[in-house]
N, C-alpha and C positions, 0 to 999 in steps of 0.2 A: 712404371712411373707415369704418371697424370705429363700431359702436354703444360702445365703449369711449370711441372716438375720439374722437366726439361728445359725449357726456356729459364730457369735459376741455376740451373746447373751451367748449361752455355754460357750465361753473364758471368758467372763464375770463373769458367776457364778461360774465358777472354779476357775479362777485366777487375779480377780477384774481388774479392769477397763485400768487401766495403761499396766498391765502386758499384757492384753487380747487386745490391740488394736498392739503391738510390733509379738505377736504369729500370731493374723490375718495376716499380710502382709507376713510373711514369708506361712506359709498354702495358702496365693494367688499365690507365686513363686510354692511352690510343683507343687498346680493345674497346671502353668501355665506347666510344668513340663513334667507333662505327658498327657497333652488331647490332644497329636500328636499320644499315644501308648493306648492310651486307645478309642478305637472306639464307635463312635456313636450309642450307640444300642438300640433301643425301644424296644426288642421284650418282655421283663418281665417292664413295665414302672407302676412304684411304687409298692405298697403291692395289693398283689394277682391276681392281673389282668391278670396276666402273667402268673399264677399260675389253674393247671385245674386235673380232676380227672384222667389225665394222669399219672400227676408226683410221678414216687419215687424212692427212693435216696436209693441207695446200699452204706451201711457202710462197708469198708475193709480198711487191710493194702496196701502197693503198696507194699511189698514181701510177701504176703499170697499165691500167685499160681508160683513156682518153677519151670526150664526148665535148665538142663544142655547146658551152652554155653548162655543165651538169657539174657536180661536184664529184671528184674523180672516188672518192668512197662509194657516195652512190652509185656510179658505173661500175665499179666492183664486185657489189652488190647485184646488181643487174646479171653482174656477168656468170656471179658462183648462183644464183637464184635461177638465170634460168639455162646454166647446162653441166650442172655439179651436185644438183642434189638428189642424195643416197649412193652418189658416188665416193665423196667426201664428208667428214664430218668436222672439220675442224680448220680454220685458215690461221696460220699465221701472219698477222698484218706486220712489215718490218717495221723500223722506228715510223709511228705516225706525227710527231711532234716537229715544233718549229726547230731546225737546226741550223748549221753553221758549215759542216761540212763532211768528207766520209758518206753521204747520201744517207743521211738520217742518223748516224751513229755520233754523233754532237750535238748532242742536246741542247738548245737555251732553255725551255721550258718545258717543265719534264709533267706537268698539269694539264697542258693545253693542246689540240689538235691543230696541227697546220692548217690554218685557214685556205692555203691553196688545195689542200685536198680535203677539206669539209668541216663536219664537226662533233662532239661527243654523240649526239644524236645518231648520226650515222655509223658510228661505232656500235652503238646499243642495237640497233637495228640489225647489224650483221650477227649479231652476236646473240641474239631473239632467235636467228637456224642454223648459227654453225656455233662451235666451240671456238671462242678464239684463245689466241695465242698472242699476250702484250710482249712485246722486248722491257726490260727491266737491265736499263744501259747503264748500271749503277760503281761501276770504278771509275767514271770520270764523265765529268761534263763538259759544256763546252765553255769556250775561252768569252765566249760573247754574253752566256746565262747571265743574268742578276746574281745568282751565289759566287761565280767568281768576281764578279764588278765590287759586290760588297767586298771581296775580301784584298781588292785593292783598292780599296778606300780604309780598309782596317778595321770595319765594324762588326761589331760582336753580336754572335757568335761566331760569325760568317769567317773572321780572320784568322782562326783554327780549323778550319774544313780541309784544307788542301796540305801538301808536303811540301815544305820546304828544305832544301838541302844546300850545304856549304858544298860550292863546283869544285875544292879539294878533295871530298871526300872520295874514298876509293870504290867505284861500284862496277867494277870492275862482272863481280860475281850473278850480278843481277843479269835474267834472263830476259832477251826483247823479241818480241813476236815478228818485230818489224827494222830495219836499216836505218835508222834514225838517232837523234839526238835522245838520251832518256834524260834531262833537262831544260829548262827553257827559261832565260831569264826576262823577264816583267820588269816593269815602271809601277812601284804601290806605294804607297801615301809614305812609307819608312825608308823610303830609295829602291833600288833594284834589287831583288829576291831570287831567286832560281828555284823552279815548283816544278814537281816531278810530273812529267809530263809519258805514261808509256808507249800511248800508238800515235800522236802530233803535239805537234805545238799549238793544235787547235783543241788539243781534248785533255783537262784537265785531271790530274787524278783524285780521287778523294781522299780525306784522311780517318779512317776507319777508327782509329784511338780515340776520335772525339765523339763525346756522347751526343751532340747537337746532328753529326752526320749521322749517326748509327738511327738515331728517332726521327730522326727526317726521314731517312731511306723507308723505315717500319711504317712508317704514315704512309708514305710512296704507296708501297705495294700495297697496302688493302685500300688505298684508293682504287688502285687499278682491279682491284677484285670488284671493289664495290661497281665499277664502271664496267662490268660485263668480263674480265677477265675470267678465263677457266683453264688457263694453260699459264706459269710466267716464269721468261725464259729467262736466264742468270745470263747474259752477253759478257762473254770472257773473263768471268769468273774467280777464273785461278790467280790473277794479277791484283784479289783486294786487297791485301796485307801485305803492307811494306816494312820489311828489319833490314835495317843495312848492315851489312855483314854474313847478307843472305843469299838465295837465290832469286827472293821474292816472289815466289810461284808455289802453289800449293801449300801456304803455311796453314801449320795447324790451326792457325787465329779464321784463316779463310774459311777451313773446313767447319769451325766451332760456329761462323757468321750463318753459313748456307742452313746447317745444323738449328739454328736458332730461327730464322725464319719456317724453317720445315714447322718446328714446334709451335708457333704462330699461328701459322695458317689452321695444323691439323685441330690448334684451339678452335679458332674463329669460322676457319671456312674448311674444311676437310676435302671438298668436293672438286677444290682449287688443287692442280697438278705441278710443282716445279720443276723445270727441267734446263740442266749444265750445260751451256754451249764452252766446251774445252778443247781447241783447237791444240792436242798434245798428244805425245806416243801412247798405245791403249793401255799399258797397264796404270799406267798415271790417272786418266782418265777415268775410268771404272771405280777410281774411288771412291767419286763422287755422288756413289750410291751411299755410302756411308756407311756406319757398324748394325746390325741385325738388334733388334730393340726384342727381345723374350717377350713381354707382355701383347706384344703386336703379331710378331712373327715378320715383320716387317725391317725394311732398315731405316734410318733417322734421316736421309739425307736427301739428295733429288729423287723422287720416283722416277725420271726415265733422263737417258744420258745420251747426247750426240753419239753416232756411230760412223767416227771419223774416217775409221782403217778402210770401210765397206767401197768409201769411192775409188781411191787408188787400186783397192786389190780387184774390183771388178772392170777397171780399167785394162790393169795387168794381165788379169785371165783373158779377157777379149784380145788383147796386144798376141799372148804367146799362144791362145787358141789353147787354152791348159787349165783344169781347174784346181791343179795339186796344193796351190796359197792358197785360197779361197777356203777350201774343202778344209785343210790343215787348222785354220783359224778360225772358223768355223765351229770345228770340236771342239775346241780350248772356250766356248762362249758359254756366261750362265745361262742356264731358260728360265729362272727365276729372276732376271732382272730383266728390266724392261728400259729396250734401247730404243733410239728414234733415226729410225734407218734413213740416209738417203744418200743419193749418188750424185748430186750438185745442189749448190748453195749461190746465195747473191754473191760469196768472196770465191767461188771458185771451188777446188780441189787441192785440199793440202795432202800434204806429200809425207808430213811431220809423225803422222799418227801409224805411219806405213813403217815407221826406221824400226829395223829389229824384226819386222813382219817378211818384208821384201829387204833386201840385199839392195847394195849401194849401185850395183850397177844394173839392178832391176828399175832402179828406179830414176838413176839417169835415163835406161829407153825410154820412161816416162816421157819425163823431161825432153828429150829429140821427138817422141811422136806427138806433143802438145806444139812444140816449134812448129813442123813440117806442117800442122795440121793449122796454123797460120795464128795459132794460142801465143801466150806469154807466160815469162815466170817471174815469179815476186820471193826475195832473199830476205833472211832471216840478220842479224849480227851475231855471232859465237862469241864466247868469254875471251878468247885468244885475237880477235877484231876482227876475223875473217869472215866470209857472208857466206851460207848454206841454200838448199832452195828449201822455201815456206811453202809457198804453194802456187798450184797450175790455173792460170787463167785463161777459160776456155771455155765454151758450153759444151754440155752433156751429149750432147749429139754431135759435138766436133770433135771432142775427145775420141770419141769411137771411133767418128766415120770421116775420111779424107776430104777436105771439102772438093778436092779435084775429082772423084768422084760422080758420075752421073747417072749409076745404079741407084734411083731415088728407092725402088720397090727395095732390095739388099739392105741399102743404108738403114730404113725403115724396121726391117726384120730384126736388125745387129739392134737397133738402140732399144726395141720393146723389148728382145731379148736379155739385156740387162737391167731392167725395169722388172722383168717378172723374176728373176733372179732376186731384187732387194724386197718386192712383195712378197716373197714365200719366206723368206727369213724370220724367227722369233722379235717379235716388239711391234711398233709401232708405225709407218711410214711416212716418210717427210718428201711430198715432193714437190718442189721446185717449179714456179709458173712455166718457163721457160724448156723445161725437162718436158712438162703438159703438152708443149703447143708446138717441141722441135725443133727450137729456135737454133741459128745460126749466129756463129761467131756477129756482137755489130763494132766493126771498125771503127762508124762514123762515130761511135758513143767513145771509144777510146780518144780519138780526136778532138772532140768537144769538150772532153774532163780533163784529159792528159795523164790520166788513171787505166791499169791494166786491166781494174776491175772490174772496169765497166763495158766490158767485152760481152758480160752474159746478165745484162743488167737493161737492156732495151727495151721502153714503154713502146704500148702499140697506142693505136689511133683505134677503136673499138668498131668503127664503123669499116674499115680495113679489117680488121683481123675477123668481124663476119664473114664477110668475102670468103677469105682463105676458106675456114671453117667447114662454107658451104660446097668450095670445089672438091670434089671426094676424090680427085685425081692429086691435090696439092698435098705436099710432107706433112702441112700442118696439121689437115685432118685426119689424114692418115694416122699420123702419131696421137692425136687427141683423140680420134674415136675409137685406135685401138688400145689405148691406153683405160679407156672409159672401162671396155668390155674387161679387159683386167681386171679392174676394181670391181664391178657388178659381180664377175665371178668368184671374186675370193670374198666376200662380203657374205657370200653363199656357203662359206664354208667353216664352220665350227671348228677347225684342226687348225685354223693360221689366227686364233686368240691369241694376243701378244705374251702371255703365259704356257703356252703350249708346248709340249716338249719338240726338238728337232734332233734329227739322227740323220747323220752324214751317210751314204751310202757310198761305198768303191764300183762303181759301174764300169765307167770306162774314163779318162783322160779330159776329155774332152766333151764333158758331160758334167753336167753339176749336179748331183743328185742325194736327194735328201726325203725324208720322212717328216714328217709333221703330226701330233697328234691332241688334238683339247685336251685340255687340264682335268675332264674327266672319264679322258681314255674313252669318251663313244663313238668319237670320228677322226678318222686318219686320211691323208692325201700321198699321194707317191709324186712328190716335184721334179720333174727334170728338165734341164735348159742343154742346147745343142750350143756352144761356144765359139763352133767352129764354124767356116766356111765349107763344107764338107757333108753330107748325109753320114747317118750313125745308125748302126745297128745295134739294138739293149734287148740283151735277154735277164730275166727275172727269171730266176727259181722258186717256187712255191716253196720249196724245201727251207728255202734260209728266209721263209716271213711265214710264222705259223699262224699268224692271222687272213694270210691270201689263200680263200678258201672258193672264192667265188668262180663263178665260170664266167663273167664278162664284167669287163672292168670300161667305163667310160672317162675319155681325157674331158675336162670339164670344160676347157679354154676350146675347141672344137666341134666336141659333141662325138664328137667321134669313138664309135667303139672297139673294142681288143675285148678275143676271145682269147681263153688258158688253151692250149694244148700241150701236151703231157708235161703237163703241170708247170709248165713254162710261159710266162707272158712273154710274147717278142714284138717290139716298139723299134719303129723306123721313122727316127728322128731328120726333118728337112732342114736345113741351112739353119740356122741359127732360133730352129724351134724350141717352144714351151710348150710341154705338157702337164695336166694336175689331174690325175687319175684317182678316182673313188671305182668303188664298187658297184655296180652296176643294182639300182633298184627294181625287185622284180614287182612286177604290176598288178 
């Protein structure tokens, strides 16, 4: 079926037959719209093709690196131009737009660049050498927008975009991400309303049944294509589709929404990537790759899917010095879909995606070792009114390491060491500014917002964080320039393509160990990570890899050589080392 095809069929199961042939013809005007501004691009043409063990996508704010007098984009710019490039290919900038609150994720205007941090220009500009990644914050906007002001004043269309609910009704069944009111009643031109509100009273929801929101949204997104986007991220996704009498999570209207965009783009822009931020337990999750399309060989729905479980479980594994969750889960993963690995996020570490993976009292230690480690935690509301934990607020480097702690060189070793754990993995890597540069819990940012979240959310002063940079004695550089060498070297490596196959190896406990090999089986890597505080001794049998034929095998991450003896590789893993062994090239 033609991408035409599909986008009539979508309108169809969403909004039956009549409804759905009126929406087509206008969604043919949009296209017809912008395929003057939106350029012809093959170089990413459909899922993964495009996609190689080059790519990875730096998560930041657009005002995370600060310059007296400069536009904080352009300092950004500055900053990924001159010490990121061929290390990274792709940034994700978070909400760039004027907002309200949530630190970006409340939108007023969903067209426009925050004049405090610059402006379309400088978007296109970054976006001229990296891949960017828009947020596309589309279940709800904010309380302050023009679309919700219109719709308390009651004008049309505007006065059907949002949910209204009777504060009778029973919603009992509906799922909240967050401890909060899922209502919130307004002052509009017809008296007091109550409009479904799921993450604040600042973030309005949208109403997906109306056709005015559904072609606003479709405008939305190939604006942002047309304005340099090459990544666009669905922010919480799962909560577009409201049935009371539901869960309101996951409805098949949602999946048919994301579905329908998919067929949009792969019309208009193909070269354009979507990708699910679904903060849920993984099988839930993984749906949203969607059903396999025969004509494609492909599936209809995000190309590549948060990979929620990865930060908890490799939390876990470092906590019990054990790689048995990991390895386990691990197996159970497709290598034909393509994930977007990472280990911290601007909201932290949910816990949500882990239930069913780790055990409840696995994941209370969590929970006490985020505490002790001077973290917070953020509660969920259950159908029964009782609060669960959502997720761990903390940075990535405080997760691991005790801030009491004054083994900076140790601390240093533990956190790269889980970093080169989520790089060897099948997909794609997302890491985290903050994750880069080794940053530490910041208090004073909890302080000043009154937010857990903003623990691991602290802008630097750019002429400061050179400094750091430059002392090769400080955590920062330390973590950033062995971080860099990471990247360089798996960049080098043909076997870690986000399509690539991965095979779990049983070594030992205490050892992560896995195979990797390219999609077309000519280059493989032997990955193993030391998890422990502890030296490890690995022997390989040639006998159980009938491809290890060679007589010396080089770790790529060192350079360091290993020689077979009787037919046995034997690896003497140091405190919390990575290795990526190839074969040794004869000369």
């Amino acid at each position: 079926m033609t991408a035409l095809g599909r986008i009539q069929q979508h309108l169809t199961e969403i909004y039956g037959r009549q409804k759905a042939g009126i929406l087509y013809e206008q969604i043919l005007k949009i296209l017809d719209k912008y395929k003057v501004s939106i350029p012809a691009d093959i170089a990413r043409p459909g899922v993964g093709s495009g996609l190689s063990e080059k790519d990875v996508v730096l998560i930041t704010y657009g005002d995370q690196f600060q310059a007296d007098g400069e536009r904080p984009l352009k300092v950004l710019h500055q900053f990924l131009a001159e010490n990121l490039v061929g290390e990274i290919s792709g940034v994700h900038i978070l909400p760039f737009f004027p907002y309200s609150s949530d630190d970006g994720f409340s939108i007023i205007d969903y067209r426009e660049v925050d004049q405090l941090l610059g402006e379309w220009d400088d978007i296109k500009r970054i976006s001229n050498d990296f891949d960017v990644m828009f947020d596309a914050v589309i279940n709800h906007t904010s309380r302050q927008s023009d679309w919700f002001k219109s719709f308390l004043r009651g004008d049309t269309p505007c006065d059907e975009s949002f949910i209204v609910v009777d504060p009778s009704v029973d919603l009992s069944m509906v799922v909240r991400p967050r401890a909060l009111p899922l209502i919130t009643p307004v002052e509009t031109s017809s008296g007091i309303q109550y409009v479904w509100t799921t993450f604040s009273d600042d973030q309005m929801d949208l109403d997906y049944s109306s056709d005015y929101v559904l072609l606003e949204i479709i405008d939305l997104l190939l604006y942002y294509v047309s304005q340099g986007s090459r990544f666009l991220r669905l922010d919480a996704i799962a909560y577009l589709w409201k049935e009371i009498g539901t869960s309101c999570i996951h409805l098949p209207q949602t999946h048919f929404i994301v579905k329908l965009f998919r067929a949009i783009l792969d019309e208009i822009a193909p070269q354009v990537l979507i990708i699910t931020e679904t903060n849920v337990p993984h099988e839930e999750n993984i749906n949203y790759f969607g059903d396999l399309v025969p004509e494609t060989g492909r599936t209809d729905e995000a190309q590549l899917v948060y990979q929620f479980p990865l930060a908890p479980l490799i939390l876990h594994t470092f906590r019990e010095e054990n790689v048995s969750r990991l390895a386990e889960w691990v197996r159970t993963l497709d290598s034909e879909s393509i994930f977007f690995n990472f280990t911290a996020s601007h909201d932290g570490i949910g816990v949500m995606p882990a239930r069913g993976i780790l055990t409840d009292d696995e994941i209370h230690n969590l929970v006490e070792q985020t505490i002790s480690h001077g973290g917070q935690v953020s509660n969920k509301a259950n159908f029964d009114g009782s609060n669960s934990v959502y997720e761990l607020n903390i940075t990535g480097y405080d997760a691991l390491n005790d801030p009491k702690d004054t083994d900076i060189d140790l601390g240093v070793r533990k956190f790269l060491a889980s970093q080169a754990i989520m790089l060897v993995l099948s997909g794609v890597p997302g890491i985290y500014v903050h994750s880069l540069l080794g940053s530490r819990n910041c208090y004073q940012c909890v302080d000043e917002s009154g937010r857990a979240r903003s623990i691991n959310r602290e802008k630097f002063q750019y002429k400061d964080l050179l400094g750091q940079l430059a002392d090769d004695d400080s955590r920062t550089s330390r973590v950033f320039n062995g971080y860099k060498h990471l990247l360089n070297v798996r960049k080098s490596i043909p076997a870690f393509n986000p399509l690539g196959d991965q095979r779990i190896l049983n070594l030992d406990p205490g050892v992560f160990s896995l195979i990797r090999t390219s999609p077309d089986e000519k280059d493989r890597v032997i990955c193993l990570t030391n998890v422990t505080s502890r030296r490890r001794v690995i022997t390989l049998s040639l006998f159980d890899f009938d491809w290890l034929n060679d007589k010396y095998w080089i770790d790529n991450i060192s350079d360091a050589e290993h020689e077979v003896r009787d037919s046995n590789l034997q690896l003497d893993l140091d405190v919390y080392q990575s290795i990526w062994l190839k074969p040794e090239i004869a000369s």
